[in-house]
C-alpha positions in Angstrom: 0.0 0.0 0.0 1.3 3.5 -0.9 2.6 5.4 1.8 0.6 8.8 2.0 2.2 11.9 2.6 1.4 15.7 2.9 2.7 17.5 -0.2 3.0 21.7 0.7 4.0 23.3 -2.6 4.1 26.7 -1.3 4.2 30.0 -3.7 6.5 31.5 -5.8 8.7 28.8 -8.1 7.5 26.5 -5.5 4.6 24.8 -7.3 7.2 24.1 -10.3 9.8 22.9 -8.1 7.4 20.7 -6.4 5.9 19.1 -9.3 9.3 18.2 -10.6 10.5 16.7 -7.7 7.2 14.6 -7.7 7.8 13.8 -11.2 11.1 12.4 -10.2 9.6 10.1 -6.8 6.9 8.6 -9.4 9.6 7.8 -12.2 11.7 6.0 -8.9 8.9 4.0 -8.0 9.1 5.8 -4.7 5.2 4.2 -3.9 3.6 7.8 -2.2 0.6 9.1 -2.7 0.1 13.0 -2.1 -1.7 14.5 0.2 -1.7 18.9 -1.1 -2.6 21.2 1.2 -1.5 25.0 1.2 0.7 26.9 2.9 1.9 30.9 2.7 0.7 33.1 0.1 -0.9 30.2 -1.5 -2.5 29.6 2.0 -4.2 33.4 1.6 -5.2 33.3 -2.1 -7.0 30.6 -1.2 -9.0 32.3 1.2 -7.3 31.1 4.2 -7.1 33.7 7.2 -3.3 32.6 8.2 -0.3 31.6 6.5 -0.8 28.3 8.0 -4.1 27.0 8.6 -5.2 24.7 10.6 -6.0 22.1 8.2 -2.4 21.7 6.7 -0.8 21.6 10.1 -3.7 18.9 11.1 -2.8 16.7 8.1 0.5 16.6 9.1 0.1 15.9 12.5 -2.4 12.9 10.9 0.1 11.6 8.4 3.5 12.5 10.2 5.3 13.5 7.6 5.6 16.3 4.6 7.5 17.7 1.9 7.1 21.3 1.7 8.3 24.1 -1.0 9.3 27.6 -0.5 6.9 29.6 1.4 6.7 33.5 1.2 5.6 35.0 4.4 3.6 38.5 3.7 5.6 41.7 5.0 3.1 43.0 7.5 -0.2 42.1 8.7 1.2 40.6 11.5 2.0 37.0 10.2 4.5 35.2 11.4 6.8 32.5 9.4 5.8 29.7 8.0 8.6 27.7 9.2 8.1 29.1 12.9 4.6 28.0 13.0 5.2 24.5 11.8 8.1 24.2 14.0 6.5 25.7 17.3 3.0 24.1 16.4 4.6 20.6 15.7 7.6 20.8 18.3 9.9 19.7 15.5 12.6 20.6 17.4 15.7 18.9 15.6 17.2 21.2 12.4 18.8 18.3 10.2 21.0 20.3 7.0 23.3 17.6 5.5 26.5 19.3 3.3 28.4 17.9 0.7 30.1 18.4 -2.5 28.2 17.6 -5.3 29.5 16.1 -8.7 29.8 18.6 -11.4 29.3 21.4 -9.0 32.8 23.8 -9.1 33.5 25.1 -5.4 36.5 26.0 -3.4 36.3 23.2 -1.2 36.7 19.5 -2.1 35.4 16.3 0.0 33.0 18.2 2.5 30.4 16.2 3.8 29.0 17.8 7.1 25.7 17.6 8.9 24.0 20.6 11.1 21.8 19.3 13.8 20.4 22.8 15.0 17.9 22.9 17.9 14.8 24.2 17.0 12.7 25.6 19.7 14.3 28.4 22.2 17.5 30.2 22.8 17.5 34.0 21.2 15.3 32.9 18.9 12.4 32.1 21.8 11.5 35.5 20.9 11.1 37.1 24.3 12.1 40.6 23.6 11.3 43.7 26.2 11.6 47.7 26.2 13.5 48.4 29.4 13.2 51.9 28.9 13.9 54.7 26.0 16.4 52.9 23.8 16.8 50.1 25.5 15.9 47.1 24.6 16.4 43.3 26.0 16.5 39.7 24.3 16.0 37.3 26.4 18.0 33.7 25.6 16.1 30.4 26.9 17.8 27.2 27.6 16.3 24.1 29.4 17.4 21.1 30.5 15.1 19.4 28.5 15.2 21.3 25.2 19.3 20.8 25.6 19.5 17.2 26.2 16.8 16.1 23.3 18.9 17.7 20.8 21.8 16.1 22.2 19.8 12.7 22.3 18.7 13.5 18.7 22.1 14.2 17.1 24.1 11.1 19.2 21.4 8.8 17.5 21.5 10.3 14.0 25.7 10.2 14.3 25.1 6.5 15.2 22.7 5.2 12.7 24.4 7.1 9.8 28.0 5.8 10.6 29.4 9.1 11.0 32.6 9.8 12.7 32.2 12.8 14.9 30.0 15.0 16.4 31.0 18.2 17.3 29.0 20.6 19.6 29.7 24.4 18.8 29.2 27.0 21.9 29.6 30.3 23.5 29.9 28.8 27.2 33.1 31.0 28.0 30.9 34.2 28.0 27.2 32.7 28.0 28.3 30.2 30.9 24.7 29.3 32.4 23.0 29.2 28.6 25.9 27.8 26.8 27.1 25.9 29.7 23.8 24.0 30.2 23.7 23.0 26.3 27.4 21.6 27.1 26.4 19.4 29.9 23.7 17.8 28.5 25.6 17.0 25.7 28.7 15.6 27.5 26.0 13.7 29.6 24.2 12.7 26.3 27.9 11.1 25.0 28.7 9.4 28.0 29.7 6.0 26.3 28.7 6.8 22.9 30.6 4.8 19.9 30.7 8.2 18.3 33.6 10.5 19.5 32.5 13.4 20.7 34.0 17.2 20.9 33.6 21.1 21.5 34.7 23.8 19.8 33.7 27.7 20.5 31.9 28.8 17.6 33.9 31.3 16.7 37.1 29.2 16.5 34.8 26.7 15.2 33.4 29.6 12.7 37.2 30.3 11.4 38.0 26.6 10.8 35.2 25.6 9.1 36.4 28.0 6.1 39.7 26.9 6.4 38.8 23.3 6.5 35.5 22.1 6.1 37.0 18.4 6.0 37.8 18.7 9.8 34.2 18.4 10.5 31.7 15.7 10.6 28.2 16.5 12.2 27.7 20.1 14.1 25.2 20.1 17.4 25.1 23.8 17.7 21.6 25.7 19.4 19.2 27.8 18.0 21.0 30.7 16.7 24.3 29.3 15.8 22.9 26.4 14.2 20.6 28.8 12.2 24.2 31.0 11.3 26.0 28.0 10.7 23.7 26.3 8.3 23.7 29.1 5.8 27.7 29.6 5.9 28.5 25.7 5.3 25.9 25.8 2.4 27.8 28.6 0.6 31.1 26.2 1.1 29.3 23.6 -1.4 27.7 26.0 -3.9 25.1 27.4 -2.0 21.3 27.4 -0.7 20.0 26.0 -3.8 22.1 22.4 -3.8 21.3 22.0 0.1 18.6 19.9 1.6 16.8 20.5 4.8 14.7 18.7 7.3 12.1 19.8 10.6 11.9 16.6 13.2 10.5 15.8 15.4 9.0 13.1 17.4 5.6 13.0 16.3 6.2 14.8 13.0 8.9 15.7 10.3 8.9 18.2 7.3 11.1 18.2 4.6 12.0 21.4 3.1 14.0 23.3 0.5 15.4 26.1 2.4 16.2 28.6 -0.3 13.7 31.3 -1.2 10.5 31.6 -3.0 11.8 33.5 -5.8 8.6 35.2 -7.5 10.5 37.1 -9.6 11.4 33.8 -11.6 7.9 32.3 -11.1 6.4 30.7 -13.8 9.6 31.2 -15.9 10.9 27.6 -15.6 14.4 28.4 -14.5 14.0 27.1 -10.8 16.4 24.3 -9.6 14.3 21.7 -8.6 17.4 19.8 -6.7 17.3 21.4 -3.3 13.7 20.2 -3.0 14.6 16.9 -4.8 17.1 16.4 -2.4 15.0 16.8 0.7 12.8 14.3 -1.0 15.5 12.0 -0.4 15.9 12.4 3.0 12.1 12.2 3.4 12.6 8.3 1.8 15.7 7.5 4.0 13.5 8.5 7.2 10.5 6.8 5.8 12.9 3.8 5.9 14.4 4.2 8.9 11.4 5.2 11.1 9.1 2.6 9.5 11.5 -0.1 8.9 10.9 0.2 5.3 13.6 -0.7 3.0 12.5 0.0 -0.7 12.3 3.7 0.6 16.5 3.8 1.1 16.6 2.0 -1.9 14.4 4.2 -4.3 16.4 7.4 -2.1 19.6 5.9 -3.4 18.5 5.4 -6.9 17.6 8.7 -7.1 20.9 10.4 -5.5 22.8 8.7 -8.0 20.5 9.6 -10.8 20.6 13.6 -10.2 24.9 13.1 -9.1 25.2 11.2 -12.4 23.2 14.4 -14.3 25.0 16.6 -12.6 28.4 15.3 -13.3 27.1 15.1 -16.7 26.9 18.9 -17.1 23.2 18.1 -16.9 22.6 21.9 -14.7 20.5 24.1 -14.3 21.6 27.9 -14.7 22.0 29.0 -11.4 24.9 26.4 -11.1 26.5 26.8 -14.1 24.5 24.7 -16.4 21.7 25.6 -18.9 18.7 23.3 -17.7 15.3 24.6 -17.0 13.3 23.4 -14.1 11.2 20.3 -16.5 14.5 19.5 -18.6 17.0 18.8 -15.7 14.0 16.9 -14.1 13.5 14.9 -17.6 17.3 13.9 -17.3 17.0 12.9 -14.0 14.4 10.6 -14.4 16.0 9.3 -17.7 19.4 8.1 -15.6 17.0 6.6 -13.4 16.4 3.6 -15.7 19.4 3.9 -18.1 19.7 1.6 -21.1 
């Protein structure tokens, strides 16, 4: 029986990146069936009264997992992300980005292969903010215990499951010593006795050799902000946003995103890389096969990574990285090295 799932196409070049990404699963034999449901601007042109209503978080919360496009959030009105909904709404509380060279892709760095594991719910970005007085203005940063160790919990499981070698937790504890210092102890607690080694590094430090050296890192526990920070600079060691997947989990829940953009101002035009997405859609399969003990699901997730590395290697781009592929036409070849002759 095909596994359902919720489908979010979002706005923007979203719909188009979406449908060729679905393409792609259905060529695979990836066995889903789609659930749609609407989300950001799409959400309000269709007469919703939020950029997330009720009836797409529901759906996810009934099916447990989703594959979501760009969403544009409105500039005023008072709505708030889409991504901060879903996250705070669902507690998917673990930030899985994976980074690594792809083939065909030119960038300064050679062999990297890193994961982020960001946590997801509080420090600066709980959102507590106060006027003390006439130009002053506080931010208040939230760490708990239990916040702390889950994310610790969360990224000592993925390191072991995945094979990795390392995990190393970036931090701020030598100024931010009760914050900081909390996310530090739950993670040295966490990796008591874990296969996996385990180190620290201050995010600064941590900051400077990651451009140096990307190869010296494995998997990066870093909190809210850093993680958020940290994310976006190791993407633009590999070619950027737009050949980076992304992932929202949690333990009742998990999205799979594309975290560039919505791009309107190439909507409709059919110049949007589809791979970002396509690549989340991957990860979706490898956690449909771990979660639900579900093998074909890594399988058809392999098939298709080596389908888009073999396009991509083949010059097989689209133009934002150098090659000269619209959105349906580098789809098209990565469906035809699916099932090569």
């Amino acid at each position: 029986m095909a596994r359902t799932c919720v489908l979010v196409p979002g706005d923007g070049i979203g719909p188009e990146v979406s449908s060729a990404v679905v393409r792609v699963l259905d060529a695979a034999g990836a066995d889903l069936t789609w659930e749609r449901h609407h989300a950001g601007v799409a959400a309000l042109e269709a007469g919703a009264d939020e950029v997330l209503p009720a009836e797409t978080s529901d759906a996810i919360r009934r099916h447990r997992i989703a594959l979501k496009g760009p969403c544009t959030t409105p500039i005023g009105g008072g709505f708030s992300s889409v991504n901060v909904a879903l996250r705070k709404q669902l507690d998917l509380y673990a930030a899985v980005r994976p980074v690594r060279n792809l083939p065909g892709v030119a960038t300064r760095f050679d062999g990297v292969d890193l994961v982020i594991v960001r946590e997801n719910t509080e420090g600066l970005y709980s959102g507590i903010e106060n006027v003390i007085t006439e130009g002053v203005v506080t931010s208040l940063k939230v760490a708990t215990e239990k916040a702390c160790r889950r994310i610790a919990r969360f990224a000592r499981s993925y390191a072991e499951r995945r094979g990795r070698s390392r995990v190393t937790a970036f931090h701020k504890a030598n100024i931010m010593k009760l914050s900081d210092g909390l996310f530090l102890e739950c993670a040295r607690d966490v990796f008591e006795g874990s296969p996996v080694p385990y180190d620290e590094r201050i995010i600064d430090a941590g900051c400077m050799r990651l451009v140096q050296d990307p190869t010296a890192f494995d998997v990066l526990l870093c909190e809210n902000l850093y993680g958020d920070v940290v994310s976006d600079l190791c993407a633009g060691l590999v070619g950027g946003l737009g050949v980076t997947p992304g992932a929202n989990i949690g333990d009742a829940a998990a999205v799979f995103e594309a975290v560039h953009g919505s791009a309107p101002d190439i909507a409709g035009e059919d110049k949007a890389n589809p791979l970002a997405l396509l690549m989340s859609a991957v990860m979706l399969l490898n956690h449909l096969a771990e979660r639900e003990d579900a093998p074909h699901f890594g399988e058809v997730a392999a098939r298709i990574r080596g389908a888009y590395d073999a396009a991509l290697q083949a010059g097989e781009k689209t133009g934002d990285i150098g090659g000269s592929l619209g959105t349906t036409a580098f789809a098209d070849a990565v469906i035809a090295r699916l099932h090569p002759n």
